[in-house]
N, CA, C and O of each residue as an XYZ file, in Angstrom:
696
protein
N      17.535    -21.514    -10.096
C      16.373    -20.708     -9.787
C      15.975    -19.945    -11.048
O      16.699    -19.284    -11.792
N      15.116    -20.101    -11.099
C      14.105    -19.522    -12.875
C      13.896    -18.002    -12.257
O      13.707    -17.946    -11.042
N      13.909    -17.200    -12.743
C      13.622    -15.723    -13.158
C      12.034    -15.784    -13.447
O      11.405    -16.236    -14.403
N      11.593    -15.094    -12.142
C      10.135    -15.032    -12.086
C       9.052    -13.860    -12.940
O       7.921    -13.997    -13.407
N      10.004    -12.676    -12.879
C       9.125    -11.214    -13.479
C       8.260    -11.484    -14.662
O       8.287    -12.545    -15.286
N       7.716    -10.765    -14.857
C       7.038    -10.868    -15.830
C       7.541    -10.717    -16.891
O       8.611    -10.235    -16.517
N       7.637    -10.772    -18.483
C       8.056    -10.294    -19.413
C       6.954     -9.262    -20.284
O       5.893     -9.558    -20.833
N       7.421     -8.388    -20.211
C       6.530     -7.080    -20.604
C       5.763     -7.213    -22.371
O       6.566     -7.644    -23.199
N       4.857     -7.000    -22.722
C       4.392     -7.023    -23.794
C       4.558     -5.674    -24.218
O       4.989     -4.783    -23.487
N       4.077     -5.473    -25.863
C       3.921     -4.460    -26.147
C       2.701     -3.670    -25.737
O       1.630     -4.219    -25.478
N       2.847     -2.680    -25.697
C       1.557     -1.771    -24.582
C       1.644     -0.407    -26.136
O       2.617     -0.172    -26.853
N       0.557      0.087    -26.174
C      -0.130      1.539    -26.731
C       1.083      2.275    -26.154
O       1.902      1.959    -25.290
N       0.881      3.671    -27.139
C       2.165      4.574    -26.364
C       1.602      5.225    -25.369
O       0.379      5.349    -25.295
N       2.463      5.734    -24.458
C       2.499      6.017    -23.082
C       1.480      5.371    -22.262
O       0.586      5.966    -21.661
N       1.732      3.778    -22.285
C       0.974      2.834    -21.767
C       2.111      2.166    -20.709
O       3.201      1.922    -21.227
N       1.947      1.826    -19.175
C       2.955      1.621    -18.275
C       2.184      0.132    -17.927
O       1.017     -0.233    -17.783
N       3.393     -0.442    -17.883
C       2.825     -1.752    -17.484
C       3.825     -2.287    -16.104
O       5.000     -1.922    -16.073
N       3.273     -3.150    -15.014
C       3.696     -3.650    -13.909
C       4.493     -4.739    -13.876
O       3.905     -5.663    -13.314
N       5.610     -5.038    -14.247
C       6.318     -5.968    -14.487
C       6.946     -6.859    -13.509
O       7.261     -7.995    -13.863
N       7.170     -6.434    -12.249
C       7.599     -6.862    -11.050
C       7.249     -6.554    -10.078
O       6.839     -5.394    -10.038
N       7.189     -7.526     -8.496
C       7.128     -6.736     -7.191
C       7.293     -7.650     -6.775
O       7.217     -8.735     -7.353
N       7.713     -7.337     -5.035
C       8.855     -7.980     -4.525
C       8.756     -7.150     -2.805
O       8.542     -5.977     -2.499
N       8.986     -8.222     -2.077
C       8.972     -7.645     -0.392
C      10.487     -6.691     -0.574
O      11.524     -6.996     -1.164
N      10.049     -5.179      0.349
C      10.869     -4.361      0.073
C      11.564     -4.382      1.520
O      12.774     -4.160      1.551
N      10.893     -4.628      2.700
C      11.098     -5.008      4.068
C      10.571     -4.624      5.195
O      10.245     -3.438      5.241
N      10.376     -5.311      6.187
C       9.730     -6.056      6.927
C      10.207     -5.717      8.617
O      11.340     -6.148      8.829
N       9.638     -5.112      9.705
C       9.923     -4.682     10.826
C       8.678     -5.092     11.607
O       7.710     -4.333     11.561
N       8.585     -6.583     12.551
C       7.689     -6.458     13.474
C       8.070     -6.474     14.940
O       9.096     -7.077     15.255
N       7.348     -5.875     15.860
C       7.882     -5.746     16.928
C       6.938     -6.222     18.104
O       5.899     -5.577     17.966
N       6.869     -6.758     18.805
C       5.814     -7.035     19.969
C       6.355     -6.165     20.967
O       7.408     -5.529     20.953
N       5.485     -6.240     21.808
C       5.578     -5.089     23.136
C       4.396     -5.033     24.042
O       3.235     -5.292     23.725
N       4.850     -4.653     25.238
C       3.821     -4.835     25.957
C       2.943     -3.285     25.709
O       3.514     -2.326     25.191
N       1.517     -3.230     26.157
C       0.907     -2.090     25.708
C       1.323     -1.153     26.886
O       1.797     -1.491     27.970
N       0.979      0.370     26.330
C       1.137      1.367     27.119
C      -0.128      2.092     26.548
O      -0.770      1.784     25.544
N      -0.368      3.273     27.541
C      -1.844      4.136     27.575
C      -1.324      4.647     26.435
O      -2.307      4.953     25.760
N      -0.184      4.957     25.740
C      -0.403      5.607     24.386
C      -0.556      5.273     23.324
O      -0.530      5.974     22.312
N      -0.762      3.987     23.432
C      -0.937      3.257     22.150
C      -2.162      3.297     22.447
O      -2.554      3.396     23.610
N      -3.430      3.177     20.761
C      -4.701      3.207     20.531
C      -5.521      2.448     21.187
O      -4.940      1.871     22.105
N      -6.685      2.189     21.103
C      -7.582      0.895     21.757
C      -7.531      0.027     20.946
O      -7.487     -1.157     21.280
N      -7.526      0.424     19.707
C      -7.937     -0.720     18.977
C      -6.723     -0.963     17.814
O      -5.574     -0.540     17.949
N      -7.192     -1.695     16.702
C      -5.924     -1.437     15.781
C      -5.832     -0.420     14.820
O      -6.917      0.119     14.602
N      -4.829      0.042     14.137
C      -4.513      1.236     13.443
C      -4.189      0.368     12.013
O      -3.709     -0.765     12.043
N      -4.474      0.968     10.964
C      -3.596      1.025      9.827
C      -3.307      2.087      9.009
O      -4.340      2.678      8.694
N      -2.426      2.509      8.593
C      -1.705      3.719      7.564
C      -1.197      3.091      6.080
O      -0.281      2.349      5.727
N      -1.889      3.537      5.661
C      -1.013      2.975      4.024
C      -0.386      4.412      3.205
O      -0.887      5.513      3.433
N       0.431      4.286      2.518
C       1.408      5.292      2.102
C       2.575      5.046      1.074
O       3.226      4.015      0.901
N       2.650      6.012      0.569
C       3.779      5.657     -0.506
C       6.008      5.930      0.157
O       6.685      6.906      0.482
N       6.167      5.008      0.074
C       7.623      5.420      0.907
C       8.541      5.801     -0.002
O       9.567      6.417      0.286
N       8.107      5.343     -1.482
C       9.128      5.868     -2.349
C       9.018      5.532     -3.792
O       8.169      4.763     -4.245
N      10.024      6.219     -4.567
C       9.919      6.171     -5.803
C      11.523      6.302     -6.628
O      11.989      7.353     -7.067
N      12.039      5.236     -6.676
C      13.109      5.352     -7.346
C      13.503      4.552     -9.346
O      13.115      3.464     -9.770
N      14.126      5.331     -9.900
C      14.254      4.755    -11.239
C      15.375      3.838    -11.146
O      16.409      4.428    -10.833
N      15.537      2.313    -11.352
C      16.117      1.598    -11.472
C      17.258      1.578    -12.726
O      16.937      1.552    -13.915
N      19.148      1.604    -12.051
C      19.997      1.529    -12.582
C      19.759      0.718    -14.054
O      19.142     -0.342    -13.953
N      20.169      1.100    -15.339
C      20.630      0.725    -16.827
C      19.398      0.213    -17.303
O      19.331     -0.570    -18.251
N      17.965      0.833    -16.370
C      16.601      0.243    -17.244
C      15.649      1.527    -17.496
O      14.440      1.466    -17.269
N      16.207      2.551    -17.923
C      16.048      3.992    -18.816
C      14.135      3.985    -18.875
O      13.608      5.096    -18.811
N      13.254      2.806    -18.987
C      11.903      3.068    -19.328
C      11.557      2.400    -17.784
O      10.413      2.518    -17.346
N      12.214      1.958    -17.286
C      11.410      1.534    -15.926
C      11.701      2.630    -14.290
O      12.591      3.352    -13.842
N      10.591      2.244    -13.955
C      10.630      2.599    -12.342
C       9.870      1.886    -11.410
O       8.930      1.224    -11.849
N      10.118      1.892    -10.078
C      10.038      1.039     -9.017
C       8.910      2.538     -8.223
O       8.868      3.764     -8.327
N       8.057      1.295     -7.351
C       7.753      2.688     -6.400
C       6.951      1.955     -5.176
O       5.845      1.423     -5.277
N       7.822      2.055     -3.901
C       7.148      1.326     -2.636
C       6.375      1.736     -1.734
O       6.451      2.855     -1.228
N       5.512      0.828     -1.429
C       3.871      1.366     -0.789
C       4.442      0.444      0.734
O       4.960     -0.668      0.837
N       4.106      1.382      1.674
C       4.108      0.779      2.765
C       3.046      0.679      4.027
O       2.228      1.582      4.203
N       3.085     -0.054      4.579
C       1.846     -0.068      5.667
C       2.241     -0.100      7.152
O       2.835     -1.108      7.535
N       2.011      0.776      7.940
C       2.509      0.851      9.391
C       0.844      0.326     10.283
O      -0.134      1.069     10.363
N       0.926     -1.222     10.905
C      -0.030     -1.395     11.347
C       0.336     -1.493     13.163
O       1.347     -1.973     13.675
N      -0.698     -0.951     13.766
C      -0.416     -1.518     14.997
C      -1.670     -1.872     16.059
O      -2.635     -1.133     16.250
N      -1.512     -2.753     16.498
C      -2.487     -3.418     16.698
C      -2.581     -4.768     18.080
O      -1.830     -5.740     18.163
N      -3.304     -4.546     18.677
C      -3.319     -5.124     20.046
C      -3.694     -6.651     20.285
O      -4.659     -7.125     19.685
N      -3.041     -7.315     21.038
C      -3.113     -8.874     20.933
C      -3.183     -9.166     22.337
O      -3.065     -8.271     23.174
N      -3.408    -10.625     22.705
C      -2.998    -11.226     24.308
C      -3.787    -10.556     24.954
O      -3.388     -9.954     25.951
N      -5.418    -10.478     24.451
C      -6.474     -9.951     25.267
C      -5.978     -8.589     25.704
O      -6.043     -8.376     26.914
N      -5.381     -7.404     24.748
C      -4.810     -6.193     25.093
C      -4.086     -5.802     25.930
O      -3.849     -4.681     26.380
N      -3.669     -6.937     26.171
C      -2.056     -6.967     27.043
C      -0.681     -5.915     26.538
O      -0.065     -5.034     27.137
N      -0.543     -6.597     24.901
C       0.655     -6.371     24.242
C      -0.231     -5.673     22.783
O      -1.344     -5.498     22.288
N       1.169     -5.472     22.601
C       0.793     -4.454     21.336
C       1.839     -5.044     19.595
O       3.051     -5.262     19.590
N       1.057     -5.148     18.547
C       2.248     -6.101     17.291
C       2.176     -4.888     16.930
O       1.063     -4.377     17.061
N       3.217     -4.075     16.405
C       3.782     -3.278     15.805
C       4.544     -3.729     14.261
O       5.689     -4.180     14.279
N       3.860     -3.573     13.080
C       4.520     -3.793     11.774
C       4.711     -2.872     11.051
O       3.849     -2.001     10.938
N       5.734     -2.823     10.460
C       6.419     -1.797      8.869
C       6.351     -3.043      7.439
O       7.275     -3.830      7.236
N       5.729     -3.018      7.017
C       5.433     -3.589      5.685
C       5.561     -2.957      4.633
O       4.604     -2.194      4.503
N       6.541     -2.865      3.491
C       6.579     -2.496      2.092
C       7.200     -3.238      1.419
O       8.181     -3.905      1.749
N       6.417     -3.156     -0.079
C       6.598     -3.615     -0.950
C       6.720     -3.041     -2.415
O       5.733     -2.465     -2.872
N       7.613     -3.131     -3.019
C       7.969     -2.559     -4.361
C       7.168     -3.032     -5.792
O       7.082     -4.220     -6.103
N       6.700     -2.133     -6.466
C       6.253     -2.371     -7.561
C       7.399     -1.911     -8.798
O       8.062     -0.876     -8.737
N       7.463     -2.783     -9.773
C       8.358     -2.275    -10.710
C       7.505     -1.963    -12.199
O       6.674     -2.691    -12.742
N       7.928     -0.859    -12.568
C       6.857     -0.520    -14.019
C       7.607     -0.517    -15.310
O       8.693      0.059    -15.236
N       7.410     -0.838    -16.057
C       7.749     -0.396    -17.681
C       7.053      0.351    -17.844
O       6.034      0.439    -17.158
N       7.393      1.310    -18.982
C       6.724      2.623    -19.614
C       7.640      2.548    -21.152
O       8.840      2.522    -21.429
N       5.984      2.524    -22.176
C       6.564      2.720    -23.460
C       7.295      3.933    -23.845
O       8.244      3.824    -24.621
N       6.883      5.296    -23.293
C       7.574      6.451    -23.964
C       7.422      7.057    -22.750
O       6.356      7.638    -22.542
N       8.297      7.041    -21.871
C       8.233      8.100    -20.408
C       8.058      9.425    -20.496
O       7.580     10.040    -19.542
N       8.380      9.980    -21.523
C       7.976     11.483    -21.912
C       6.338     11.512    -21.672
O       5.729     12.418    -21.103
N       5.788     10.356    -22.217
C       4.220     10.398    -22.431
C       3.450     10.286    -21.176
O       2.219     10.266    -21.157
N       4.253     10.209    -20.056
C       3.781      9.607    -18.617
C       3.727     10.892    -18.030
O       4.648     11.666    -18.290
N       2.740     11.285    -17.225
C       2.537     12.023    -15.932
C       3.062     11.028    -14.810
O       2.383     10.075    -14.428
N       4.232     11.303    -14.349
C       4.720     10.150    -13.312
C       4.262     10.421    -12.095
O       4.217      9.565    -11.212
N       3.916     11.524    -11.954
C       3.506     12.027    -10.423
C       2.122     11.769    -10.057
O       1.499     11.700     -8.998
N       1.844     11.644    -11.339
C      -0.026     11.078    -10.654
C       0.106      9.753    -10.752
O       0.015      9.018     -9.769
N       0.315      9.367    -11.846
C       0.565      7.608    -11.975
C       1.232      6.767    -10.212
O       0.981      5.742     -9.578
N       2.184      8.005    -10.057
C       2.618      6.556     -8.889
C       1.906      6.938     -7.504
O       1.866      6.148     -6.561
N       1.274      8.397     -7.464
C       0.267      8.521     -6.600
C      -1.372      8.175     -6.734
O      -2.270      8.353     -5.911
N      -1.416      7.594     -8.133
C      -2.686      7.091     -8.282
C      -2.455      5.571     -8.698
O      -2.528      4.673     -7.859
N      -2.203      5.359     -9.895
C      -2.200      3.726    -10.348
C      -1.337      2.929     -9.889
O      -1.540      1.722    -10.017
N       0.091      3.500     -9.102
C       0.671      2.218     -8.804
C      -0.105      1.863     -7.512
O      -0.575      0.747     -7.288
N      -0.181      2.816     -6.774
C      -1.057      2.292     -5.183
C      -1.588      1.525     -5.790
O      -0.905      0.519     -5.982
N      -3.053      1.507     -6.441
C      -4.179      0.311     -6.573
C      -3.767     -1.211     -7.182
O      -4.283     -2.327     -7.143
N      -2.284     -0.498     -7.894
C      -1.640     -1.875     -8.092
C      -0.582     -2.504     -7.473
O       0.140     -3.443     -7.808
N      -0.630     -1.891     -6.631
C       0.621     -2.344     -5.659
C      -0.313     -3.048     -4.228
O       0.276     -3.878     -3.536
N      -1.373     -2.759     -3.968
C      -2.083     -2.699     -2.824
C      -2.161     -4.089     -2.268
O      -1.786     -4.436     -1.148
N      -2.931     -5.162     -3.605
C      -3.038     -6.236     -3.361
C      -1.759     -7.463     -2.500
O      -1.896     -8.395     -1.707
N      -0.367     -6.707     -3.302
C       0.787     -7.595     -3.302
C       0.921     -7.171     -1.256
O       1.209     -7.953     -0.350
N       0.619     -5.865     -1.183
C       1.302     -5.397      0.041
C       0.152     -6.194      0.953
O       0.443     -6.715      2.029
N      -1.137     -6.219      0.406
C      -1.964     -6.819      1.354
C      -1.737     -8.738      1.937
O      -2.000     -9.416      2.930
N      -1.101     -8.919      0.582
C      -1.213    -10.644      0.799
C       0.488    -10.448      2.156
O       0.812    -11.180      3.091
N       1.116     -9.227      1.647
C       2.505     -9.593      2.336
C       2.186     -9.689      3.719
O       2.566    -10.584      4.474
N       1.603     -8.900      3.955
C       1.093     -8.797      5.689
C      -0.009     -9.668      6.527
O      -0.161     -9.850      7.735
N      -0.814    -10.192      5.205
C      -0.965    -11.544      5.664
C      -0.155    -12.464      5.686
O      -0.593    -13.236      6.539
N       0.399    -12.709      5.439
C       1.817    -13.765      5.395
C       2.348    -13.622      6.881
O       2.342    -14.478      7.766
N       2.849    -12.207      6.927
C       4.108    -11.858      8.035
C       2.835    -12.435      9.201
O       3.024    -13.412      9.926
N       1.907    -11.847      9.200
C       0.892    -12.110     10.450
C       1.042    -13.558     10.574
O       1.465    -13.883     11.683
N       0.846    -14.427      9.850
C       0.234    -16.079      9.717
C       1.723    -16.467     10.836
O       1.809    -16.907     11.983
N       2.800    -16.009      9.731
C       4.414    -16.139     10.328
C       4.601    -16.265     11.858
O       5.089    -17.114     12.605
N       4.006    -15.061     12.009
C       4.431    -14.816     13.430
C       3.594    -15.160     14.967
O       3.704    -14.954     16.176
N       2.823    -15.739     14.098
C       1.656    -16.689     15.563
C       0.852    -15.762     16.085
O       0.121    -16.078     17.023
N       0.845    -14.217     15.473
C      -0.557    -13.287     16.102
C      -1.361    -13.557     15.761
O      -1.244    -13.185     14.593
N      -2.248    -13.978     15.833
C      -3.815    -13.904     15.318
C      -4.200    -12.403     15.200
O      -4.390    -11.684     16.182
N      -4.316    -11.923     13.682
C      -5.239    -10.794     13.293
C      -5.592    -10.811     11.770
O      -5.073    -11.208     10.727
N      -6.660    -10.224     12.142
C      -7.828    -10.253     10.921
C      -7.064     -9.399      9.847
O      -6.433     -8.385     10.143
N      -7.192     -9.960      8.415
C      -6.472     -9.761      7.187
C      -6.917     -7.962      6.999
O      -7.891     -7.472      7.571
N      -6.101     -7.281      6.211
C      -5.875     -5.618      6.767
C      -7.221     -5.462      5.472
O      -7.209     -6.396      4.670
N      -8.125     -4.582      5.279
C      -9.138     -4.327      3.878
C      -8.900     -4.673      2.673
O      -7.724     -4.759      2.317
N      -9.733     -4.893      1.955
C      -9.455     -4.342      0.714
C      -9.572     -3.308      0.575
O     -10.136     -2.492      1.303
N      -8.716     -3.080     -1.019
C      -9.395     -2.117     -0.629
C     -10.423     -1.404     -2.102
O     -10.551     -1.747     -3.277
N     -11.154      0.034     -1.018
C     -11.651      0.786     -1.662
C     -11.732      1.914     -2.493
O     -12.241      3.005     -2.235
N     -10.874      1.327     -4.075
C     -10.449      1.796     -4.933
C     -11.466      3.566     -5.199
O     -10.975      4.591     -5.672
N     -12.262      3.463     -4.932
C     -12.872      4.969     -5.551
C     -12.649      5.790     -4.506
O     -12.129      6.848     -4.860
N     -12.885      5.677     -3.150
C     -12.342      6.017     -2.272
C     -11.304      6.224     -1.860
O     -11.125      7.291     -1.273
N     -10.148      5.220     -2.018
C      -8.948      5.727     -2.053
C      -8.268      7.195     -2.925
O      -7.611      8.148     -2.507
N      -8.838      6.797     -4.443
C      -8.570      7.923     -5.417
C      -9.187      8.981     -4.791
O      -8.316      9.834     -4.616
N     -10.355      9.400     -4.321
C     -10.876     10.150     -3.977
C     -10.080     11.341     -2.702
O      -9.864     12.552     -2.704
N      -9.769      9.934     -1.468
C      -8.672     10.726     -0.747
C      -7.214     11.356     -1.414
O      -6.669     12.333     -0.900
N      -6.580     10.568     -2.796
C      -5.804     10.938     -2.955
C      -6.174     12.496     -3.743
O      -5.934     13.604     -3.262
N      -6.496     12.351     -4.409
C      -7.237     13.657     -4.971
C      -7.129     14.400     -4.301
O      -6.284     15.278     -4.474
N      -8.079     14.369     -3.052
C      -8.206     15.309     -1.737
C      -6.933     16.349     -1.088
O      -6.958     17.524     -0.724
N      -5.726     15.218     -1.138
C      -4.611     15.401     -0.645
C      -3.430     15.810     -1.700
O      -2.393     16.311     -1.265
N      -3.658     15.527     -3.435
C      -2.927     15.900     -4.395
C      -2.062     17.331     -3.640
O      -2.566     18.031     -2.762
N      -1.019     17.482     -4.083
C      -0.361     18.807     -3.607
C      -0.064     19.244     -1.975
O       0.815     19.955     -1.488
N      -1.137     18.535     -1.391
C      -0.609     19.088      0.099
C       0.738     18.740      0.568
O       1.619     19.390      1.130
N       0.610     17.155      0.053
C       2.003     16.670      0.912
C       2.775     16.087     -0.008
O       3.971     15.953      0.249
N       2.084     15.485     -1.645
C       2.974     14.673     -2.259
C       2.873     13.328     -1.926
O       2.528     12.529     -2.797
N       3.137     12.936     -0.736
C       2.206     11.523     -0.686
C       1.664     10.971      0.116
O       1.671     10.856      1.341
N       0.957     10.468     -1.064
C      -0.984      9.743     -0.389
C      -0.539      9.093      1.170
O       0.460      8.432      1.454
N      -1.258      9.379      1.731
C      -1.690      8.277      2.930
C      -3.196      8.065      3.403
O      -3.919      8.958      3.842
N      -3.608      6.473      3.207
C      -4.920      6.348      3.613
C      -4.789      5.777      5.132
O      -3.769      5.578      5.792
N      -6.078      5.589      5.448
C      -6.370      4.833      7.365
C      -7.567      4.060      6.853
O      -8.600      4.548      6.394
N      -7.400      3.340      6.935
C      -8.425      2.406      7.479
C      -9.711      2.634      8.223
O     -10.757      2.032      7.981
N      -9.528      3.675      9.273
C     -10.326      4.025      9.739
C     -11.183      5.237      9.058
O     -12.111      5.715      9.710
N     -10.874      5.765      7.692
C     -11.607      6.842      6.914
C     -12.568      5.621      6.028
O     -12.317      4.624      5.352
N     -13.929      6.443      6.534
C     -15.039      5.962      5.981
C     -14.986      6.056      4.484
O     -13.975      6.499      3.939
N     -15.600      5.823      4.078
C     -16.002      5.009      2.466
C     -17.121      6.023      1.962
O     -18.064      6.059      2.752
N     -17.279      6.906      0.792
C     -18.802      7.526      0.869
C     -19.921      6.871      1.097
O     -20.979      7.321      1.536
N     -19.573      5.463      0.690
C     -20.461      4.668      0.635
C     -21.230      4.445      1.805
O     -22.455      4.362      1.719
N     -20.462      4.306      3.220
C     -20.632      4.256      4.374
C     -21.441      5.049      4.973
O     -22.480      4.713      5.543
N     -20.952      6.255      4.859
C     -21.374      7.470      5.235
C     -22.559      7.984      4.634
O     -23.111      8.997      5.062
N     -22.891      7.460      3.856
C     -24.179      7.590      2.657
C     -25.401      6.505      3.321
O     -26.576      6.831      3.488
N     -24.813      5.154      3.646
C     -25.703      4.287      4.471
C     -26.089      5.119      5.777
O     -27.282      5.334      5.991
N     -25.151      5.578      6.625
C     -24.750      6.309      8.086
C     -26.274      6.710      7.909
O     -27.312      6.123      8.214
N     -26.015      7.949      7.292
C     -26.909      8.885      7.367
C     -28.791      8.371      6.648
O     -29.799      9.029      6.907
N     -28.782      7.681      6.173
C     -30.040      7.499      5.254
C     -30.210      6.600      6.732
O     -30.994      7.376      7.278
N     -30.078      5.871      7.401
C     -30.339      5.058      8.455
C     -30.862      5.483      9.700
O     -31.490      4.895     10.581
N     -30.347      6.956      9.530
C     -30.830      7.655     10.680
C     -32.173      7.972     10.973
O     -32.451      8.583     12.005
C-alpha cells in the first residue's frame, strides 16, 4: 500500500499548508421517528477538535464534524449521523501562526469539502436516499464565525441560517 498524503512544498513564512485528511469516524443510526425529532432535516457543522500530532513539532490536525438528522420512509423513521473528518496542516514557522483563528477560520473551508464528499458516501452506503448536505457558503460561513469569535470558541453553522445573500433577495422581493 503506497502512502497517499501529500508531500508538503515549500510555503512563504508563516504560510500553513493542508497535507492530509482522513475519515475521523462515523455513527449512523436509524430509528423510528418520535414528535421530538424535527419535521424536516437538520444539519450542524462544527469543529470537534484540535490536536498537535506526536514527533511532527510544525504540524496539527483539526476535526470538523457534522451531526445530520433527517427523516426517511415517507417520515416514518428518522437517519441519525455523526460525521468527522480530520484535516492535517504543516506550518512553516508556528510562532508566525494565529492558530486560533486559522483552525476556526481556514481549516473549516478546507476541511468542508472532504467532510461533505464523506457523508455523501456514508449516505450512498447505507441505502437512504438523501439529498447531498450544501455547499458551502464560504462568506457566510466566515461571517457567522466572526459573529460567534469568543462566545464559545467553536464555530457551529446550520444549514438552516440564511445566506445574506438570501435574505437580501427575501426582502427586495417583497
Amino acid at each position: 500500500m503506497t502512502d497517499t498524503r501529500f508531500e508538503p512544498i515549500d510555503l512563504p513564512a508563516g504560510g500553513v499548508q493542508m497535507v492530509d485528511s482522513y475519515l475521523h469516524g462515523v455513527h449512523l443510526e436509524r430509528r423510528d421517528r418520535t414528535e421530538a425529532d424535527p419535521p424536516g432535516p437538520t444539519l450542524v457543522v462544527g469543529l470537534a477538535g484540535q490536536t498537535d500530532p506526536e514527533g511532527q513539532p510544525a504540524t496539527f490536525a483539526v476535526i470538523l464534524e457534522a451531526h445530520i438528522v433527517a427523516p426517511f420512509n415517507e417520515g416514518q423513521a428518522i437517519a441519525e449521523l455523526r460525521c468527522s473528518v480530520v484535516g492535517i496542516f504543516s506550518v512553516q514557522q508556528p510562532e508566525a501562526l494565529d492558530l486560533g483563528r486559522f483552525t476556526s477560520r481556514e481549516s473549516v473551508v478546507l476541511i468542508y469539502p472532504y467532510l461533505r464528499a464523506s457523508v455523501g458516501q456514508i449516505w450512498r452506503m447505507s441505502g437512504i436516499p438523501m439529498p447531498p448536505i450544501p455547499t458551502l457558503d464560504t462568506l457566510s460561513l466566515l461571517s457567522v464565525i466572526d459573529g460567534h469569535a469568543g462566545a464559545s470558541g467553536a464555530p457551529e453553522t446550520s444549514a438552516a441560517a440564511e445566506s445574506p445573500r438570501r435574505r437580501s433577495r427575501a426582502k427586495s422581493s417583497k
